[in-house]
N, C-alpha and C positions, 0 to 999 in steps of 0.2 A: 768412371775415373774422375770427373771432374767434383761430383758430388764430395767426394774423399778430399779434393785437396782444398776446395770453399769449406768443409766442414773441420778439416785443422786449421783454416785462415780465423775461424769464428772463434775456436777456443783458443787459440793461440794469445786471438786479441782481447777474449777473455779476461786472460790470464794476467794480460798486461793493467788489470784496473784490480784493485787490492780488493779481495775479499767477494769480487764479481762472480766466482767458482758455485758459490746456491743458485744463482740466477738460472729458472729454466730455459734461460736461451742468452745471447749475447747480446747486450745493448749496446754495444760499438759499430756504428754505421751512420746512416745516414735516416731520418726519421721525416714524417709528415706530422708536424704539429697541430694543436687542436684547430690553430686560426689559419690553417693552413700553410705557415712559412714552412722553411725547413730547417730542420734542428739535426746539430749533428754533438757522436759523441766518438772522441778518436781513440786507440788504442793506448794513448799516452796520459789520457786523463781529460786533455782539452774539448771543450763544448761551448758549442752556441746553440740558445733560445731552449736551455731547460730549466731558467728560473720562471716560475709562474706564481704571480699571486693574486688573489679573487679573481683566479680564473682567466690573466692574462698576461700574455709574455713581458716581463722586463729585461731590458739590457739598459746598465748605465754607461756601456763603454768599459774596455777595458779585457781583460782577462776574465774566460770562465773556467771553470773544471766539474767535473763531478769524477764523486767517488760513492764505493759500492761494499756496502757489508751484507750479508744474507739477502733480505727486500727490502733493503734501505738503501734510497741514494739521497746522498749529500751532494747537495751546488752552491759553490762559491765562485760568488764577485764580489770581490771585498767593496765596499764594509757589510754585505749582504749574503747571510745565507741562508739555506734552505734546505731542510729533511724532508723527504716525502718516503711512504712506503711504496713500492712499484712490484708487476708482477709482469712476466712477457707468456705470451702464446701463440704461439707462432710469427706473425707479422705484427701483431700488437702488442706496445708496449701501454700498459695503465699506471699514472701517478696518482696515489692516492685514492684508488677507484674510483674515480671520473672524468683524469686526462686523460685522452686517449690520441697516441701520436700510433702511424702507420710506420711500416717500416719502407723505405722509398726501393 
């Protein structure tokens, strides 16, 4: 029973990131980044620690989000942003094929 009602919490939160519905799995949670911090992505759009460039986390302060079409996520911190294509399997989620964040 519990499996049924974690498994409507996932697509639920899903569903709450536009276009997240291709995704084989839901990237709303809580994640192990590659450097080891923890990144998170909320049901609302809000995220921290999933701009990455040459392979390492920026944050300039401020507001992040990411958003989701098919295998494309989009993160903005303005004046910054960033496309990557991402794929999930199981517990892992891949940016780009060769992030690799865990799911915590």
């Amino acid at each position: 029973m519990k499996r049924a009602v974690v498994g409507v919490v996932l697509v639920a939160g899903c569903l709450g990131l536009a276009g997240c519905s291709g995704a084989s799995g839901s990237p709303v949670g809580v994640w192990v980044a590659p450097d080891g911090t923890s990144a998170t992505i909320d049901e609302n759009g809000a995220c921290t620690n999933m701009y990455w460039t040459q392979g390492q986390s920026l944050d300039i302060g401020g507001g992040m989000t990411c958003s989701f079409s098919g295998d494309t996520l989009v993160v903005n911190q303005p004046p910054n942003t960033a496309t990557y294509s991402y794929s999930i399997d199981g517990d892992t989620m891949t940016l780009n094929g060769s992030l690799v964040f865990t799911r915590q």
